[in-house]
C-alpha positions as CSV (number, residue, x, y, z in Angstrom):
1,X,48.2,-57.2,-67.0
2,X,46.2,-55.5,-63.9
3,X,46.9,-58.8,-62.0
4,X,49.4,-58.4,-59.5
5,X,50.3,-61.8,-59.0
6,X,50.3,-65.0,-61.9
7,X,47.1,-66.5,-62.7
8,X,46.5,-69.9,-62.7
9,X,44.6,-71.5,-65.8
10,X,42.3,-73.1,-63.8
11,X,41.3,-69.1,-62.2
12,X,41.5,-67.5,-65.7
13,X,39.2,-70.7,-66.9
14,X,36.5,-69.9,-64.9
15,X,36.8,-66.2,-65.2
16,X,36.1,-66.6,-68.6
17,X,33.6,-69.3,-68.2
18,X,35.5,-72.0,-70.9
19,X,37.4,-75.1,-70.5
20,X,41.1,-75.2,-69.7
21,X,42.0,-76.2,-72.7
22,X,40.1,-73.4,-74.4
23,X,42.2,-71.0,-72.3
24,X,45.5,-72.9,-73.0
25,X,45.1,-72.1,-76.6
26,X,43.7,-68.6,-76.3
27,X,46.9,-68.3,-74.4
28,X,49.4,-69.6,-77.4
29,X,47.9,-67.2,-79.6
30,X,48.1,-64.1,-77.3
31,X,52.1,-65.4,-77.6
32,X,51.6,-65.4,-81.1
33,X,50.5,-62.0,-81.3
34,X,53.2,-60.5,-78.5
35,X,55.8,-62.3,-81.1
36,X,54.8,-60.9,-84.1
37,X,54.8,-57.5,-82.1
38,X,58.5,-57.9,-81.2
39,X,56.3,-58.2,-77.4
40,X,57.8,-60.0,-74.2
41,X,55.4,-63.5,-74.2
42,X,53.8,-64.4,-71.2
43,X,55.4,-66.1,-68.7
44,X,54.3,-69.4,-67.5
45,X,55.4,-71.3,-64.5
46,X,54.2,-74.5,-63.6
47,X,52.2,-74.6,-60.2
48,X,52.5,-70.9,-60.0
49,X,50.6,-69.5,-63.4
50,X,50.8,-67.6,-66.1
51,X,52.3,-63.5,-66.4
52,X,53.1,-60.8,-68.8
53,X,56.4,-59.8,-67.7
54,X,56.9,-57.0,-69.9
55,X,58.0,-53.1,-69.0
56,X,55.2,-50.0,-68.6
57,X,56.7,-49.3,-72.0
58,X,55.7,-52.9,-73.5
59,X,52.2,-52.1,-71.7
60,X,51.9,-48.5,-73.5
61,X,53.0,-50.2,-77.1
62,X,50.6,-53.1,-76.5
63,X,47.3,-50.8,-75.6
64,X,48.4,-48.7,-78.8
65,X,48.6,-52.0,-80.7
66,X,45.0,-53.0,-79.0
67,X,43.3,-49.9,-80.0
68,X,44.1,-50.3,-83.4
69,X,42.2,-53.5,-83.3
70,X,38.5,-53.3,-84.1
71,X,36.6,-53.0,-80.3
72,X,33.2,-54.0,-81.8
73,X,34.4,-57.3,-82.5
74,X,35.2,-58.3,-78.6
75,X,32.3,-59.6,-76.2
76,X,32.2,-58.4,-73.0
77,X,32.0,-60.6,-70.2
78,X,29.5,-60.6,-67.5
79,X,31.6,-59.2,-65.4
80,X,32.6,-56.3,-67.8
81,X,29.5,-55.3,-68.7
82,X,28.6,-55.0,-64.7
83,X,31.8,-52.8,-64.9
84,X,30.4,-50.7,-67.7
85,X,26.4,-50.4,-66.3
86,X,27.8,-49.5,-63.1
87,X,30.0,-47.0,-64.5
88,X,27.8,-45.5,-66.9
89,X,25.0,-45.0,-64.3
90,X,27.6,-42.8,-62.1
91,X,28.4,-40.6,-64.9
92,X,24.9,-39.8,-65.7
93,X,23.8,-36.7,-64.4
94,X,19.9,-37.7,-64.9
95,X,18.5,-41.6,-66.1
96,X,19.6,-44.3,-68.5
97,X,16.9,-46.4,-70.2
98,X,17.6,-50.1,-70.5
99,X,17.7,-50.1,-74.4
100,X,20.6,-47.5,-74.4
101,X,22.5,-50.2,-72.3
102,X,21.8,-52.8,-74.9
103,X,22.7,-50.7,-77.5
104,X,26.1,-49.4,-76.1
105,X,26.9,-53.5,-74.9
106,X,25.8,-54.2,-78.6
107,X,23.5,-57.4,-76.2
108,X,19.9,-58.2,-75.9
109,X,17.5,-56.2,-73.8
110,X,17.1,-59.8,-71.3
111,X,21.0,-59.7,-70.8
112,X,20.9,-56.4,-69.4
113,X,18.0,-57.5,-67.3
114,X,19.8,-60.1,-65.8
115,X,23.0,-58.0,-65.3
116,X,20.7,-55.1,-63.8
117,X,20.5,-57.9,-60.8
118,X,24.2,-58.1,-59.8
119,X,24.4,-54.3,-60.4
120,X,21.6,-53.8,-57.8
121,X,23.3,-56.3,-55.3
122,X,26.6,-54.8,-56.0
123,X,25.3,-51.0,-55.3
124,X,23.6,-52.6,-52.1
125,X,26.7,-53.4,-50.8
126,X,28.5,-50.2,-50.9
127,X,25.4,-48.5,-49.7
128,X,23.7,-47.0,-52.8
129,X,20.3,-48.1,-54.0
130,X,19.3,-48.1,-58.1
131,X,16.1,-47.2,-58.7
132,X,14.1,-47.6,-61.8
133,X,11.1,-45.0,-63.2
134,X,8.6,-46.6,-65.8
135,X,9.2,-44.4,-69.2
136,X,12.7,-42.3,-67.6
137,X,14.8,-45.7,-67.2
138,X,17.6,-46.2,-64.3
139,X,19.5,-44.0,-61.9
140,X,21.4,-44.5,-58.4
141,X,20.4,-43.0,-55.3
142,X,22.0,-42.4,-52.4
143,X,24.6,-40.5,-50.5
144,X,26.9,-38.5,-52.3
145,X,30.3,-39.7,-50.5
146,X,29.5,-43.4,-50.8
147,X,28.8,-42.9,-54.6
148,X,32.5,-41.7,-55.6
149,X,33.7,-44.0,-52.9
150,X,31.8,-47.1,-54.5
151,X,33.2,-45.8,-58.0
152,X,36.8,-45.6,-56.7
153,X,36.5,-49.0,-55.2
154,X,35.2,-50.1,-59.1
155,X,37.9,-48.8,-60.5
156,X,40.6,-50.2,-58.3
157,X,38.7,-53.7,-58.0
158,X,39.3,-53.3,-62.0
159,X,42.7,-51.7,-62.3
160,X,46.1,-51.4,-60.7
161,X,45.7,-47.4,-60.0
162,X,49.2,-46.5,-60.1
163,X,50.1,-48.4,-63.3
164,X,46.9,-47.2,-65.0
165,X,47.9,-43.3,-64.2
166,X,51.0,-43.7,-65.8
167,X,49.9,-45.1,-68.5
168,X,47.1,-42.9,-68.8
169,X,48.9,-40.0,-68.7
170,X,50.8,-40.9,-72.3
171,X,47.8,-42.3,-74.0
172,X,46.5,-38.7,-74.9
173,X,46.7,-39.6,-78.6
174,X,44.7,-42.8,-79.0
175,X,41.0,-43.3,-77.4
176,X,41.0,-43.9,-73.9
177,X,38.1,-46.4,-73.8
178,X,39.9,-48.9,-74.7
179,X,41.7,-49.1,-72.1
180,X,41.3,-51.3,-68.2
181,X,37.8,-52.6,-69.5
182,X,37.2,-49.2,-70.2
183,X,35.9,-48.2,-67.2
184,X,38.7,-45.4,-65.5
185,X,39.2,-44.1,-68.9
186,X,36.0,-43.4,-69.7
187,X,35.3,-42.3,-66.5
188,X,38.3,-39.8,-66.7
189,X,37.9,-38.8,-70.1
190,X,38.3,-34.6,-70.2
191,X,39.9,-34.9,-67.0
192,X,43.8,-33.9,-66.9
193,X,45.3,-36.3,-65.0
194,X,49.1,-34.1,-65.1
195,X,47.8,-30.7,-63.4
196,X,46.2,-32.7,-61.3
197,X,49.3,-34.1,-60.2
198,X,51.0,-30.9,-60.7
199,X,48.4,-29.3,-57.6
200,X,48.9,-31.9,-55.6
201,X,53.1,-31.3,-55.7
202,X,52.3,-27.8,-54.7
203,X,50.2,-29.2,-51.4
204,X,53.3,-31.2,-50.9
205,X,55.8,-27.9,-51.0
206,X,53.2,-25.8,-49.1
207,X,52.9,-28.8,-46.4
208,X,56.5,-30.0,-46.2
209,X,55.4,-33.3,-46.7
210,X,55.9,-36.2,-49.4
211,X,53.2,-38.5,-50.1
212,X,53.2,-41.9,-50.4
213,X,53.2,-43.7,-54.3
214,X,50.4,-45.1,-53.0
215,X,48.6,-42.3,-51.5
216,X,49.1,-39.5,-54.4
217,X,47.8,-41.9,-56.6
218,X,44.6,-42.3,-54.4
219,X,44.6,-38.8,-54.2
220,X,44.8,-37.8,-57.6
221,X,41.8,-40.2,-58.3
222,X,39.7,-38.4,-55.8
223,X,40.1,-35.4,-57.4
224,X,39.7,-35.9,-60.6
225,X,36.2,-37.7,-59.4
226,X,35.2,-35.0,-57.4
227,X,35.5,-32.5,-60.5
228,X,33.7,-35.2,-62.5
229,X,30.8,-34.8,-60.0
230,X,31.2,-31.3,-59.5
231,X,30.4,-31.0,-63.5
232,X,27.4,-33.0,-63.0
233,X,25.9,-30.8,-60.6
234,X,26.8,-33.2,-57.6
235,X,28.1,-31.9,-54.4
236,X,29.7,-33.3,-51.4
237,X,27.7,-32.7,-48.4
238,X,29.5,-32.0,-44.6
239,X,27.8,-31.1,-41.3
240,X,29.2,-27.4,-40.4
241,X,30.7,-29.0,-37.1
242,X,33.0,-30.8,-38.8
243,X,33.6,-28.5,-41.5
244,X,34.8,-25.6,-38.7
245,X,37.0,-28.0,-36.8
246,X,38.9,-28.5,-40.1
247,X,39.0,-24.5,-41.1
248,X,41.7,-23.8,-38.4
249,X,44.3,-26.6,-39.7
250,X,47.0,-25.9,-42.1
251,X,45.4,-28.9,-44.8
252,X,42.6,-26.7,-45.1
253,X,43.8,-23.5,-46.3
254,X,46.6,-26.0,-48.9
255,X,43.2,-27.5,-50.0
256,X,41.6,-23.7,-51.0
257,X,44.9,-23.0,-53.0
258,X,44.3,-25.9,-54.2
259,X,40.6,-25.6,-55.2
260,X,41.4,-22.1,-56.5
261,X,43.6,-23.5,-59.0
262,X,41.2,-26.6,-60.3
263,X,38.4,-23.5,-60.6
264,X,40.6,-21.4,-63.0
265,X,41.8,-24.3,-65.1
266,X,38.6,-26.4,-65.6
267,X,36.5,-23.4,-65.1
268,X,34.1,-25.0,-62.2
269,X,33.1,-23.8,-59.0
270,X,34.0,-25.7,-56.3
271,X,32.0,-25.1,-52.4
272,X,33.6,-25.0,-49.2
273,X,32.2,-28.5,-48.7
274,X,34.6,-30.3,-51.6
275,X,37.3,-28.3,-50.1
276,X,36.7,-29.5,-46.8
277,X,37.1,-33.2,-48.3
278,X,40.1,-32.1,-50.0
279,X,41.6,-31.1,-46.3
280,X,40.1,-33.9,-45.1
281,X,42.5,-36.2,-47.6
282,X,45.8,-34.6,-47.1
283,X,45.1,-35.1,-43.5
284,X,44.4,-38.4,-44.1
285,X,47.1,-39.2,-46.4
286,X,50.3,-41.7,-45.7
287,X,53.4,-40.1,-46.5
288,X,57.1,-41.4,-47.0
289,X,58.6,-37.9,-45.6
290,X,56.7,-35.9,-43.5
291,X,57.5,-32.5,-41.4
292,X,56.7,-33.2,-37.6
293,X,53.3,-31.5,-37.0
294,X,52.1,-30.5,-33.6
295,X,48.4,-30.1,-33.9
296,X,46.1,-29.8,-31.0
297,X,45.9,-33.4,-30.1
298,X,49.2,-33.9,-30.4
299,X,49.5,-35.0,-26.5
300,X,46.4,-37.2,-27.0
301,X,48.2,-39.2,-29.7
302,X,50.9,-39.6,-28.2
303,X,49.5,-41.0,-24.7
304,X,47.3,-43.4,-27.8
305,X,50.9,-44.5,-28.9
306,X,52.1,-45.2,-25.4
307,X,49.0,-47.3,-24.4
308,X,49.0,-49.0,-27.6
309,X,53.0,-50.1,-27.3
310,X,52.6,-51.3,-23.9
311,X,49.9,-53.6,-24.8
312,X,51.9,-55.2,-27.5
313,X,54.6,-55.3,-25.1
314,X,52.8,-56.9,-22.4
315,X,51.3,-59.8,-24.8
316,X,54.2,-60.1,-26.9
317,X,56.5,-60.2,-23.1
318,X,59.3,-58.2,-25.0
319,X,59.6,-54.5,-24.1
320,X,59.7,-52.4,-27.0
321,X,59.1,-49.3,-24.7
322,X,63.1,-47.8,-25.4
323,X,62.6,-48.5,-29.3
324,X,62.7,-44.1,-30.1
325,X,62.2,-45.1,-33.8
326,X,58.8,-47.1,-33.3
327,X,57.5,-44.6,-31.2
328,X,58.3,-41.5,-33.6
329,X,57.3,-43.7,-36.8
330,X,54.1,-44.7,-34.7
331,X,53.4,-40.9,-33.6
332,X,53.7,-40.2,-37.5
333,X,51.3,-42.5,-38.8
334,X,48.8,-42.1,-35.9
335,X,47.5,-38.5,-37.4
336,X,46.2,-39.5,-40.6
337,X,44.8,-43.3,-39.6
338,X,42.6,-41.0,-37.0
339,X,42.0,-38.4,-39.8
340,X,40.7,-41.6,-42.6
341,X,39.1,-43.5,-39.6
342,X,36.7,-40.7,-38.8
343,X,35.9,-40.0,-42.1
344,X,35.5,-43.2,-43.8
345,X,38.3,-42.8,-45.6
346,X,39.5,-46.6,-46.8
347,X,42.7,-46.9,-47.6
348,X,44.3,-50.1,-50.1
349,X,47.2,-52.4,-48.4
350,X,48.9,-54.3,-51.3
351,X,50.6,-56.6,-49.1
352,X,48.3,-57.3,-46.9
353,X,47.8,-60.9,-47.5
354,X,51.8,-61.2,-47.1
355,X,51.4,-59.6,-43.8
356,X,49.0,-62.1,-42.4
357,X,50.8,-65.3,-43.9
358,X,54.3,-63.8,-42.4
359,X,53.2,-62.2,-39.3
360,X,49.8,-64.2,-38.5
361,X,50.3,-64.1,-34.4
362,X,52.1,-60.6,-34.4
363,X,48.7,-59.2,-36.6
364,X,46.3,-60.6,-33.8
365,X,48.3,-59.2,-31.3
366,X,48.7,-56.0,-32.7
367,X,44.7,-56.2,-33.3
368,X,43.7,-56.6,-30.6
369,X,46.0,-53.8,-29.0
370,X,44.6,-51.4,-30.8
371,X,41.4,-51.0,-28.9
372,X,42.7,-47.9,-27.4
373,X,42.5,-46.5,-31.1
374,X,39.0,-47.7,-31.4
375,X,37.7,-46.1,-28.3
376,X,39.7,-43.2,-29.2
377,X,38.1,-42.9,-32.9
378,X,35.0,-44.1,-32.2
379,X,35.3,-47.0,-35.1
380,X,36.5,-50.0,-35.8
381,X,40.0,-50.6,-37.4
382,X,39.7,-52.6,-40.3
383,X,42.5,-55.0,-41.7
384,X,44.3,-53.0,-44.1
385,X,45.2,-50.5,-41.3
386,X,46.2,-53.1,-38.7
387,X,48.3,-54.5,-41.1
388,X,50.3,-51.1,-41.6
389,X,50.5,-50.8,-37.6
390,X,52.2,-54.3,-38.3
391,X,54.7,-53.1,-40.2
392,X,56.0,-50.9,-37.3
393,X,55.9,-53.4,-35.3
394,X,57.6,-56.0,-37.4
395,X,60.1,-53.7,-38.1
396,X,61.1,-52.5,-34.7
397,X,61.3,-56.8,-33.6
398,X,64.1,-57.1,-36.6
399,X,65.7,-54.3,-34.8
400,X,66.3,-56.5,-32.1
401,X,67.5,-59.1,-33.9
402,X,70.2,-57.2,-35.9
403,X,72.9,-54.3,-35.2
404,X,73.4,-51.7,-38.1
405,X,76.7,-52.4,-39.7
406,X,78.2,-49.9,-42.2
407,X,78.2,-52.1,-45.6
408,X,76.6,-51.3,-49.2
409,X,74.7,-48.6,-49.8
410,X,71.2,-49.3,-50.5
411,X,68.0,-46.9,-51.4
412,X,64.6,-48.4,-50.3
413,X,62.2,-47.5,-53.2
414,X,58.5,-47.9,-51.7
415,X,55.2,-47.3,-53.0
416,X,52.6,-47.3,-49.7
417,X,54.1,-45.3,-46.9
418,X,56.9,-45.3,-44.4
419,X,55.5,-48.0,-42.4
420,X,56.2,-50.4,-45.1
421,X,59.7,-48.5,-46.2
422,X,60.7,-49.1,-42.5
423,X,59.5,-52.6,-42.3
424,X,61.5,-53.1,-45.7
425,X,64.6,-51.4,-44.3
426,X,64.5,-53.3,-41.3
427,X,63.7,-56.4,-43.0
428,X,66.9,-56.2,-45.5
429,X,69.6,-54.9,-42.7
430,X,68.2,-58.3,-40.8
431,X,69.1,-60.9,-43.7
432,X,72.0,-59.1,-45.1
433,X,75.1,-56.4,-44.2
434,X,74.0,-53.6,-45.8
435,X,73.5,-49.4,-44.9
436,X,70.0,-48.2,-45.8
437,X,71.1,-44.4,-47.0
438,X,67.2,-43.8,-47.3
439,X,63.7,-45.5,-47.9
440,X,61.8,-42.7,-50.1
441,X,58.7,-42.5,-52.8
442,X,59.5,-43.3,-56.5
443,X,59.0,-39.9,-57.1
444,X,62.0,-38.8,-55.0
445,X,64.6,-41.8,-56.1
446,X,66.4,-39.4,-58.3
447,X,67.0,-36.4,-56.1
448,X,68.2,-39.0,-53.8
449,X,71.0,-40.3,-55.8
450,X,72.0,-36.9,-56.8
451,X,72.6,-36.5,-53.3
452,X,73.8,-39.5,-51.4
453,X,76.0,-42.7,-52.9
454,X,73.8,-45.2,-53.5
455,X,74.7,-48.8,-54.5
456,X,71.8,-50.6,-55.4
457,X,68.1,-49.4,-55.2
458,X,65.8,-52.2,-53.3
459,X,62.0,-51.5,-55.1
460,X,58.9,-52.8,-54.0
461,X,57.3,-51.2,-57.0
462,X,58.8,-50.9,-60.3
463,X,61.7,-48.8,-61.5
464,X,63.4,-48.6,-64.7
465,X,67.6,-48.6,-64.2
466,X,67.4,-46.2,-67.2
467,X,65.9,-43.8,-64.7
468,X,67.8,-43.5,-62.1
469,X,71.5,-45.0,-63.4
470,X,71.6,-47.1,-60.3
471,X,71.3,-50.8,-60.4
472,X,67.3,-52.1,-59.2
């Protein structure tokens, strides 16, 4: 279910650690029990793998159905109970002896020894060290920052964030830890997921902005981590440079209106350093809609933008100089890619692997034209950016290739940004005669169609036609 593609047998096989004929039958009687549940059954396509197809409804009914079963009778896998150490250790506010483990994983004191090694490796990697005191038990050390960004990682390495949210969000009345390994619900347990959302669509009204699927999602798990630290005692630090530079912007005094309301409701104090993070994530935000802001490097990016499209132009040998839309759409994005850069900020690309296969000699070239970005920020652009500077890129090529022809009306539905609603847009008026009225967020598809006339809806993420009354 948190797969976002079909799994073979042969992957799910050696997940699991059993034959594939083991897995084959596991898999008829997990059809057996979506039957008897009145359950869409997994779909299985030769060469391609193996599915559940089913709605976010048929998810909510099947983890109600699931938590009626009894939990103590399933065994964890390896992997899980990495999952569960790791996340156990970040909610502690002090140590964790080795025995509780064993206990709570209901497994032998040598099996949590042996997982304690992966966990250790696995906290290496993200920068965080797990230390362990004879007669006080286990604990990670380390920067506060890379802590909640190693337990966001855990959780979206474990979960599809958007999907879990939403389901989240309705499961009020059964226990949460039964859910996605139990990891995010147990980590968000107490934590009101709605107000959090509700804060975040006053930023949006106070900033003039719309953020991404993608993006309010991201954000709303950073917040509710940052008030389950905040309740441990565990503060974000940030040099008072940096935390000037960002008093004077707009995001700053959005993210103290912000903060105020998250102190009144879950009765916390939160420092000027948290709210400095806070600013420093709507800056760094994607959105699908966005107000044009003129800060005071506004020149700067735009002379980044120019340098950057030349270079493409110049190793592609087609000038894309003229193309108003890529430049504006370029000029939009550059802001917050500088903002997450600087900060450390990473940010997911669903579609990223798609990008490559589709685009494999546009993705070097763009790459490699980013260098003025790099000098620029200092850093290195990782993958899942280029990939979005991609999108712009692929988007404005189609443009060439196509003229904009008043046909159906179709609404672009897109969860991660308007790099990849344009690339979308651009993509569909290419292969077929159609008008694109608008490429927005989930979240705005309705207003939309009260608005405009709108077709058919064109959704990279899923929309029920109940919804919106508009064919999907």
């Amino acid at each position: 279910m948190n797969s976002k593609r079909p799994l073979k047998i042969a992957e799910l096989a050696g997940m699991f650690q059993v034959s594939i004929r083991t897995v084959r039958y596991d898999l008829d009687a997990i059809d057996n029990f979506l039957k008897d549940n009145n359950l869409p059954q997994l779909l299985r396509k030769p060469n391609v793998g193996v599915k559940f197809s089913g709605t976010l409804e048929d998810e909510k009914r099947l983890f109600s159905l699931l938590n009626q079963s009894n939990f103590a009778d399933y065994v964890l896998s390896q992997k899980e109970r990495i999952n569960f150490i790791i996340s156990e250790l970040i909610q502690q506010k002090d140590y964790i002896n080795i025995n509780q483990l064993a206990d709570m994983l209901k497994v032998s004191r040598s099996t949590v020894l042996k997982d304690l090694k992966k966990v250790r490796n696995w906290l290496s990697s993200h920068g965080l060290e797990l230390v362990a005191l004879p007669r006080r038990g286990l604990k990670i050390i380390g920067e506060e920052k890379q802590l909640r960004r190693a337990a966001i990682e855990l959780l979206t390495e474990t979960v599809d964030i958007y999907r879990f949210l939403e389901v989240f969000k309705e499961s009020l009345h059964f226990s949460r830890e039964e859910l996605f390994d139990g990891y995010g619900a147990k980590l968000f347990k107490d934590i009101d997921i709605k107000y959090i959302e509700e804060c975040l669509k006053v930023a949006e009204r106070e900033l003039n902005i719309v953020f991404s699927d993608a993006a309010f999602s991201g954000f709303v798990v950073h917040i509710a981590m940052a008030i389950k630290r905040i309740k441990l005692g565990k503060d974000i630090v940030m040099p008072q440079e940096e935390l000037e530079s960002l008093k004077i912007t707009k995001e700053f005094a959005v993210a103290s209106n912000i903060a105020k309301m998250l102190e009144e409701y879950y009765n916390v104090s939160i420092p000027i350093e948290e709210i400095g993070y806070i600013a420093v994530h709507l800056l760094g935000s994607t959105t699908t809609k966005a107000k044009n802001v003129e800060d005071e490097n506004w020149m700067e990016y735009q002379i980044l933008v120019h340098q950057i499209i030349s270079l493409v132009s110049s190793n592609l040998n087609i000038d894309l100089s003229k193309d108003k839309q890529l430049f504006d759409g370029l000029l939009e994005h550059l802001r917050p890619t500088v903002y997450r850069l600087r900060h450390d900020l990473g940010i997911k690309n669903p579609i990223l692997d798609e990008i490559k296969l589709n685009y494999k000699e546009l993705f070097e070239i763009v790459k490699i034209s980013l260098k003025p970005l790099e000098v620029y920020t200092q850093k290195s652009i990782p993958d899942e950016e280029v990939g979005y500077f991609v999108l712009h890129f692929g988007a404005a090529l189609e443009r060439l290739k196509s003229k904009d022809i008043a046909k159906p009306k179709i609404l672009v539905v897109c969860g991660t940004g308007i790099g990849t609603a344009k690339f979308l847009s651009s993509r569909l008026q290419s292969i077929f005669d159609i008008d694109i009225v608008d490429a927005v967020s989930y979240r705005q598809a309705k207003e939309v169609i009260k608005e405009k006339k709108v077709d058919l809806i064109v959704s990279s993420i899923p929309v029920q036609e109940e919804d919106v009354n508009v064919r999907v």
